[in-house]
Z-matrix of the N, CA and C atoms (Angstrom, degrees):
N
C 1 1.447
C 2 1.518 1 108.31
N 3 1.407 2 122.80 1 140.47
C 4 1.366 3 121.42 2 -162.46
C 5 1.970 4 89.17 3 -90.15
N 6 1.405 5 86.00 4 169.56
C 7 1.715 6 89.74 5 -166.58
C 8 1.828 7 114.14 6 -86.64
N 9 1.676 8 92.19 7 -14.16
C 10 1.584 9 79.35 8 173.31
C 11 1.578 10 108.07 9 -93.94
N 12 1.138 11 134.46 10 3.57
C 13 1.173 12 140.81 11 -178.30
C 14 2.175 13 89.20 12 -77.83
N 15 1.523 14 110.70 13 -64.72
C 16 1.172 15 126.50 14 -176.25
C 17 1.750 16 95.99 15 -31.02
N 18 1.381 17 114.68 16 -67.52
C 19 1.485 18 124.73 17 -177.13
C 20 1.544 19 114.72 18 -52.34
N 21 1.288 20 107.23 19 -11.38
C 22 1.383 21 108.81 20 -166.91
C 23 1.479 22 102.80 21 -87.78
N 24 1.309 23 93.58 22 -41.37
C 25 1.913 24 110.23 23 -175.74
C 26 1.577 25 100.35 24 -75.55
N 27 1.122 26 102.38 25 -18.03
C 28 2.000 27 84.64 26 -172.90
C 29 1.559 28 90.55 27 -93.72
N 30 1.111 29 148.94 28 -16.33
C 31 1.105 30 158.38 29 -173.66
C 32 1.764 31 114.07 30 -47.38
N 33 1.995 32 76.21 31 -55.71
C 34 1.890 33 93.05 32 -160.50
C 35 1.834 34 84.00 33 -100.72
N 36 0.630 35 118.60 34 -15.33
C 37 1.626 36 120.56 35 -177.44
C 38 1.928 37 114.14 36 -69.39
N 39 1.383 38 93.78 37 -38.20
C 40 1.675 39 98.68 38 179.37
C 41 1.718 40 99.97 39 107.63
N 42 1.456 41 139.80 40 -8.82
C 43 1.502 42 124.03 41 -153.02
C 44 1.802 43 92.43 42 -126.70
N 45 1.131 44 107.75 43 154.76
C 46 1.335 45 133.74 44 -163.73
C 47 1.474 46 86.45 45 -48.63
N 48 1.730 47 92.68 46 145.53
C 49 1.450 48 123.60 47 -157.55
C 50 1.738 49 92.66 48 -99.40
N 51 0.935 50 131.91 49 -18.30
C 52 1.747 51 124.34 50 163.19
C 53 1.074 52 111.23 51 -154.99
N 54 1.400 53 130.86 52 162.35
C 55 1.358 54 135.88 53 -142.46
C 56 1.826 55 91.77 54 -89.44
N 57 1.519 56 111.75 55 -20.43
C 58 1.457 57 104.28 56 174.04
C 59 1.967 58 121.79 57 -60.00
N 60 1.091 59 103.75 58 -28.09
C 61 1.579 60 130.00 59 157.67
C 62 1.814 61 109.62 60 -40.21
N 63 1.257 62 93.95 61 -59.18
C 64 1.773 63 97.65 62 -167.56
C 65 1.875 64 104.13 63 -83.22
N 66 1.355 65 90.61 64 153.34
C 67 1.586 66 93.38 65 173.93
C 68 1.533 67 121.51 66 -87.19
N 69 1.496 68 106.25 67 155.80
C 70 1.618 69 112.85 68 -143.94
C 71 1.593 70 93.89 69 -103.89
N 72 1.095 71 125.95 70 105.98
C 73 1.461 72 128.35 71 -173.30
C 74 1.840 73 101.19 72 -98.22
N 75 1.411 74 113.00 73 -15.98
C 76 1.542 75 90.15 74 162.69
C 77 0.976 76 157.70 75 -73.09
N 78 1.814 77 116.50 76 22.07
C 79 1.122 78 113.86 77 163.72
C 80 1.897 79 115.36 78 -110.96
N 81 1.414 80 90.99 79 20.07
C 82 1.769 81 98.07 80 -179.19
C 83 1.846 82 105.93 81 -84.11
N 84 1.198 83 125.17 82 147.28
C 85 1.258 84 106.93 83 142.51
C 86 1.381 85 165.74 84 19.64
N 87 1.243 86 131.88 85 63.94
C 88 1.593 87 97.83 86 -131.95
C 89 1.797 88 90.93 87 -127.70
N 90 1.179 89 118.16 88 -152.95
C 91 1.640 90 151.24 89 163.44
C 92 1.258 91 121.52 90 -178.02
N 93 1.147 92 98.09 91 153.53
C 94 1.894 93 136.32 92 179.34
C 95 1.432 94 121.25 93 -51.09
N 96 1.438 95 105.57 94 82.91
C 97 1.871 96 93.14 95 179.80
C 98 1.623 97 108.18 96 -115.64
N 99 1.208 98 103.50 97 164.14
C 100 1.665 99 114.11 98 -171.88
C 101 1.363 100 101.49 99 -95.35
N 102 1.506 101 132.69 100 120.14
C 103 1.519 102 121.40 101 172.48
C 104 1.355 103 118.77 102 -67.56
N 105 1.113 104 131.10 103 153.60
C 106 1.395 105 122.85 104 -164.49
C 107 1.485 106 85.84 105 -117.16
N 108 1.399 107 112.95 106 178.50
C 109 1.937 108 134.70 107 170.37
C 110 1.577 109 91.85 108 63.35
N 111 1.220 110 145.55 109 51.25
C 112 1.207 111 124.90 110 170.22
C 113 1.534 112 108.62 111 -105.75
N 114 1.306 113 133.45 112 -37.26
C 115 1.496 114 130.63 113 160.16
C 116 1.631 115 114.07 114 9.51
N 117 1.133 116 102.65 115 -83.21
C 118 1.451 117 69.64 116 -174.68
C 119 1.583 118 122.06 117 -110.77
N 120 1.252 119 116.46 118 44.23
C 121 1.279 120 119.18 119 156.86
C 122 1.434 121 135.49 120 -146.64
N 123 1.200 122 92.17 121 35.72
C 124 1.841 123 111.31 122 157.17
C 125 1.529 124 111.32 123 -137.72
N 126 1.256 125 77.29 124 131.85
C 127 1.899 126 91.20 125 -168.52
C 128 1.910 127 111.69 126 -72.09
N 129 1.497 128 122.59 127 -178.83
C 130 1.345 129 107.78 128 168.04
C 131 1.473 130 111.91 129 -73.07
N 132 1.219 131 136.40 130 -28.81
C 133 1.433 132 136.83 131 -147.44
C 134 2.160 133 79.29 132 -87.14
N 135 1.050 134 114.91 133 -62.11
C 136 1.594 135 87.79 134 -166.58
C 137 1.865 136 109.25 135 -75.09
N 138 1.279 137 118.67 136 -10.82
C 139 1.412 138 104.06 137 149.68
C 140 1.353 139 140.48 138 -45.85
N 141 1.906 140 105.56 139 -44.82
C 142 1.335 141 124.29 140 -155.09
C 143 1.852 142 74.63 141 -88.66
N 144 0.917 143 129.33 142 4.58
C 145 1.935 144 113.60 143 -154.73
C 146 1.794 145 92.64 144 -91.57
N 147 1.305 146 137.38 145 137.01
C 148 1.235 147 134.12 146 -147.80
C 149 2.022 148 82.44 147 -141.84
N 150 1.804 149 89.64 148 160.48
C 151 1.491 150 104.09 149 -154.12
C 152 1.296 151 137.15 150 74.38
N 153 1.581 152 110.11 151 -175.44
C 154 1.594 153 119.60 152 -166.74
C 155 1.732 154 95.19 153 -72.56
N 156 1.238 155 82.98 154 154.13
C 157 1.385 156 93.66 155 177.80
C 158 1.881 157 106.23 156 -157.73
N 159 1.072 158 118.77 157 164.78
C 160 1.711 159 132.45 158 -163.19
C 161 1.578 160 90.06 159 -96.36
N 162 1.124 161 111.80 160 139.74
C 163 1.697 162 117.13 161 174.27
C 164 1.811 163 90.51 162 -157.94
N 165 1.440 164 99.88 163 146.37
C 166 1.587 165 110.90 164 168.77
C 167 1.326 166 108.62 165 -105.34
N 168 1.271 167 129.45 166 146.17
C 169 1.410 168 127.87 167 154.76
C 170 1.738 169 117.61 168 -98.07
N 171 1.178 170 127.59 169 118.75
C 172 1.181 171 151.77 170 154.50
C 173 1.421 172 126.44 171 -63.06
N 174 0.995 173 132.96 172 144.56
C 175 1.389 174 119.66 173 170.95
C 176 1.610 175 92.32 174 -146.33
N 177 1.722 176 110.80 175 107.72
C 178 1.649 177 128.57 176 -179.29
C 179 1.466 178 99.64 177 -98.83
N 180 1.151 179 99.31 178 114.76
C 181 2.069 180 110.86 179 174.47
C 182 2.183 181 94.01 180 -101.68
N 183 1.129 182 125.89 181 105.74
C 184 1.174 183 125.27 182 162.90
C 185 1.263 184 129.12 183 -87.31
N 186 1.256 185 134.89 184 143.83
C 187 1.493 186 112.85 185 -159.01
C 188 1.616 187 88.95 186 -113.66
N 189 1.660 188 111.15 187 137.99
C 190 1.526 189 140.18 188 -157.56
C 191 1.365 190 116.10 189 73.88
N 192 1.773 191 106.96 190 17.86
C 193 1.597 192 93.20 191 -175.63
C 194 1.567 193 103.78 192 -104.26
N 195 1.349 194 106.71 193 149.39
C 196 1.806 195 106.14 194 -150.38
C 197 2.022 196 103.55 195 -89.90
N 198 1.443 197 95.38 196 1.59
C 199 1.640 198 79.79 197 152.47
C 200 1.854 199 121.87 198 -124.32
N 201 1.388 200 100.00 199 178.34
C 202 1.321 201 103.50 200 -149.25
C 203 1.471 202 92.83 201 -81.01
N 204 1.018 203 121.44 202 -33.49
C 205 1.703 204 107.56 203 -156.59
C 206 1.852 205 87.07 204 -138.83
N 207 1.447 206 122.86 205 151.85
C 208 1.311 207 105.28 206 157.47
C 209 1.880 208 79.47 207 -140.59
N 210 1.405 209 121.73 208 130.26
C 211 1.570 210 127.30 209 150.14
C 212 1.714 211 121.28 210 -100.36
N 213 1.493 212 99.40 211 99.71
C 214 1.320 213 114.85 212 -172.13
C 215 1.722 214 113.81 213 -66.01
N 216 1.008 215 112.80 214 147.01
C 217 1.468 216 141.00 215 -154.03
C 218 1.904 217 98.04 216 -90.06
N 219 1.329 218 151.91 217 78.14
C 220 1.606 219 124.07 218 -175.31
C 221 1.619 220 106.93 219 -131.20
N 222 1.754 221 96.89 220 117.30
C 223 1.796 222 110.47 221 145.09
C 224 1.090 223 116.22 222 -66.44
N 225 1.275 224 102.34 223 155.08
C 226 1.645 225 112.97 224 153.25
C 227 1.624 226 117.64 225 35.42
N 228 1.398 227 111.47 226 22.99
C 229 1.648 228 116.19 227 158.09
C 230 2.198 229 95.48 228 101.76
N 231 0.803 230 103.92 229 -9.24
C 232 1.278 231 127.48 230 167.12
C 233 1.446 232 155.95 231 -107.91
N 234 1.877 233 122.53 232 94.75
C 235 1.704 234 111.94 233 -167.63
C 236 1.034 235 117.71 234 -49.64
N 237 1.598 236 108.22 235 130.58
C 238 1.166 237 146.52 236 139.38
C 239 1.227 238 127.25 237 -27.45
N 240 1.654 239 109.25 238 -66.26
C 241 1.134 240 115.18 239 -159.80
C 242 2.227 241 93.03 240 155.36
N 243 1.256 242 103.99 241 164.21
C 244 1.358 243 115.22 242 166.02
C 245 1.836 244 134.56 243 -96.72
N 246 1.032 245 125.77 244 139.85
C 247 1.281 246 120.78 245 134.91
C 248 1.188 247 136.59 246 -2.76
N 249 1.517 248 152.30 247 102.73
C 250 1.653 249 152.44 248 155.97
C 251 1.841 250 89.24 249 -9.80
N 252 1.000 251 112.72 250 154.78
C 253 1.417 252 143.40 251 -169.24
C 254 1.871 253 85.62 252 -79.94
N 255 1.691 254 128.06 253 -58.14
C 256 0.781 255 119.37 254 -147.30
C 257 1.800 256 95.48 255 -97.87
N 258 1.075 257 132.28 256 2.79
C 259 1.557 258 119.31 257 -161.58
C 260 1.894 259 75.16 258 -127.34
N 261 1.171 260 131.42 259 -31.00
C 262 1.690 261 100.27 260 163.42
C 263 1.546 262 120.41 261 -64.82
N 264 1.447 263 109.62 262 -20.61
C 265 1.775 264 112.88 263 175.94
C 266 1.397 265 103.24 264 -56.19
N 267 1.345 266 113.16 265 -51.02
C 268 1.365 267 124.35 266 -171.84
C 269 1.890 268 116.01 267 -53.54
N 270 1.180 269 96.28 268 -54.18
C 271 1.457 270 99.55 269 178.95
C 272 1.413 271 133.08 270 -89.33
N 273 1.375 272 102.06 271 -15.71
C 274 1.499 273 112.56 272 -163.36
C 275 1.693 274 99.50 273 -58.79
N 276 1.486 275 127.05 274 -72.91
C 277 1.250 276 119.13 275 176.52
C 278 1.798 277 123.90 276 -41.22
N 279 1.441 278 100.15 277 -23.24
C 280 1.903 279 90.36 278 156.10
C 281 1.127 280 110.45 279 -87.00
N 282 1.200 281 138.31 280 -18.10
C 283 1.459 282 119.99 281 -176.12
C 284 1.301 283 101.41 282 -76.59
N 285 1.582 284 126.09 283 -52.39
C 286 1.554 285 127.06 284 -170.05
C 287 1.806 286 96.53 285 -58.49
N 288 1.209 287 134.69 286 -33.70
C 289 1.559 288 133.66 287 -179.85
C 290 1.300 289 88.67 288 -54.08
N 291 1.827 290 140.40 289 -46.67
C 292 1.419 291 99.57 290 -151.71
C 293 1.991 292 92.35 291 -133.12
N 294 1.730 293 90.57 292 54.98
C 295 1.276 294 108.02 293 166.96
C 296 1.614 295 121.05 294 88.54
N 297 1.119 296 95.48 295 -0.77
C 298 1.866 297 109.12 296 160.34
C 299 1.665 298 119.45 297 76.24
N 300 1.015 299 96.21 298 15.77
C 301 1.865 300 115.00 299 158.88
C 302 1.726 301 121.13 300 -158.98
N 303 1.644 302 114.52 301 176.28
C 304 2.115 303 88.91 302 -166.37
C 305 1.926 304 81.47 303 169.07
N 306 1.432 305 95.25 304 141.69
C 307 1.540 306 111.38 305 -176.93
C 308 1.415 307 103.16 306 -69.51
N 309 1.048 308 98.50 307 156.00
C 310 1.748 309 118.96 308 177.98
C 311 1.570 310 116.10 309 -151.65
N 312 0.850 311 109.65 310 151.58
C 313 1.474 312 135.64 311 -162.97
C 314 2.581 313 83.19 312 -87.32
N 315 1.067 314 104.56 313 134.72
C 316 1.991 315 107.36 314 154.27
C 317 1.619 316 107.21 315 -153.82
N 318 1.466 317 95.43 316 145.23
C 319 1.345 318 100.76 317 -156.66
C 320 1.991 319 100.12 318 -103.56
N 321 1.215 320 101.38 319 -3.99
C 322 1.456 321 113.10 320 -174.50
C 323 1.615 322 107.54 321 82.43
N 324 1.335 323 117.56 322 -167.88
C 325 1.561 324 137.00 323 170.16
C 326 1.455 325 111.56 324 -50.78
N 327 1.162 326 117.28 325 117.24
C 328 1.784 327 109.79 326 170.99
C 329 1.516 328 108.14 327 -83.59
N 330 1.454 329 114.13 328 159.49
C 331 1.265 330 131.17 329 -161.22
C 332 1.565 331 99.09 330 -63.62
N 333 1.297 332 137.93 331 -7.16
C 334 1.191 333 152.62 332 -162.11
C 335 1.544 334 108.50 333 -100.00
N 336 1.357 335 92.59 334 -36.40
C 337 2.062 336 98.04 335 -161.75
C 338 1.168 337 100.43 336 -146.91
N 339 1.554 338 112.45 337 176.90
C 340 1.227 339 118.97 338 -175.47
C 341 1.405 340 127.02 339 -125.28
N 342 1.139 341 100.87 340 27.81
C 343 1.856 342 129.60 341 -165.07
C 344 1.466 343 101.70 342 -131.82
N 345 0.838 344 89.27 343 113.97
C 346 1.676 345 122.31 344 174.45
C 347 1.676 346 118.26 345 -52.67
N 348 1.034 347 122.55 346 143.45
C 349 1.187 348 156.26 347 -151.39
C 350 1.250 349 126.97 348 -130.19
N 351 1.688 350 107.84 349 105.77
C 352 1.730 351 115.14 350 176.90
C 353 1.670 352 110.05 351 -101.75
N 354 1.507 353 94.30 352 163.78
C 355 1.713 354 96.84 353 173.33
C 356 1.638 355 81.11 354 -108.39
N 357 1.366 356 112.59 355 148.42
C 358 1.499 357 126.17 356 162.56
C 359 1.355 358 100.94 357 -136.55
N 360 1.254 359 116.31 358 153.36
C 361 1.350 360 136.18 359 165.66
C 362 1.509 361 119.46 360 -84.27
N 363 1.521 362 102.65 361 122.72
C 364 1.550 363 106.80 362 -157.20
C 365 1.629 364 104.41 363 -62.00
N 366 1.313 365 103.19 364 -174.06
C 367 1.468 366 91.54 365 -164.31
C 368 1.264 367 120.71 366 -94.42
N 369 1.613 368 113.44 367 -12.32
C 370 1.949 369 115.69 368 158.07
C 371 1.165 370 115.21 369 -51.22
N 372 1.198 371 107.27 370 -39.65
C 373 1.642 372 118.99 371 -163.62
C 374 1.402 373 106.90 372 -49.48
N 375 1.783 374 97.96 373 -76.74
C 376 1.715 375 130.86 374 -158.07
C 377 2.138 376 79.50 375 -63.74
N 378 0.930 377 122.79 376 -47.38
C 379 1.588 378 108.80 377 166.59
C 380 1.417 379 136.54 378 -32.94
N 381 1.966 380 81.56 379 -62.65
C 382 2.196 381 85.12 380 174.18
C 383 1.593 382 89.07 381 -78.96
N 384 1.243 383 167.59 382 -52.20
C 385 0.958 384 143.11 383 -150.38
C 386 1.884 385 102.14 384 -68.38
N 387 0.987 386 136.02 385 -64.84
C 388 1.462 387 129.19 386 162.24
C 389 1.475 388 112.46 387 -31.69
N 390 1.330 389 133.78 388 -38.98
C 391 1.653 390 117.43 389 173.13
C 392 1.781 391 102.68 390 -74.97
N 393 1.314 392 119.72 391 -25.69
C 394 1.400 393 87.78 392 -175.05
C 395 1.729 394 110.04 393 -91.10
N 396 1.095 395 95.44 394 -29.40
C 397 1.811 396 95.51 395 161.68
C 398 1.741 397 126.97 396 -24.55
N 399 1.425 398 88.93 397 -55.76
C 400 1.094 399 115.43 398 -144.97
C 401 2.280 400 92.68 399 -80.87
């Protein structure tokens, strides 16, 4: 997705207009999670694509949707894929503390698998970083 298209959508969407806007959680603490729901919308070529890579975390609360928290997974202005059901529970209320999306470190597909891979900031961390924010 081209990036002024990206700006266009954060525009009418309500959420920070460039990722310089959102706060940069990759230099906190972090661990290795597998994004889940990606099937059918990541192709092989950005699977097979190896190294760091820019990913946003989101956290979408829908109203009638029957889970509690979902923190969306986004490249290049575009989902990925989501968060485990149980480690977006975990974060989602820090993410909404420091405005409900935030840079992240993704390392892509490991040579092992074919499911993609976020850095998140463990959850003391993304905590003391929200008390001193705050």
């Amino acid at each position: 997705m081209p990036v002024w298209w990206e700006h266009l959508l954060h525009v009418f969407s309500g959420h920070a207009s460039r990722h310089a806007d959102l706060p940069d959680l990759r230099g906190l603490p972090s661990r290795r999670v597998f994004v889940a729901r990606t099937p059918y919308i990541v192709n092989d070529h950005e699977r097979r694509g190896q190294g760091d890579r820019l990913y946003v975390l989101r956290h979408e609360d829908y109203a009638g949707s029957s889970r509690a928290a979902d923190v969306a997974v986004y490249a290049n202005g575009r989902g990925v894929g989501y968060l485990s059901t149980a480690t977006s529970a975990e974060l989602a209320p820090l993410l909404d503390a420091i405005g409900g999306a935030a840079v992240v470190n993704g390392v892509g597909a490991g040579r092992e698998s074919i499911r993609l891979r976020v850095e998140i900031p463990t959850v003391a961390a993304l905590a003391e970083y929200v008390r001193e924010r705050a």
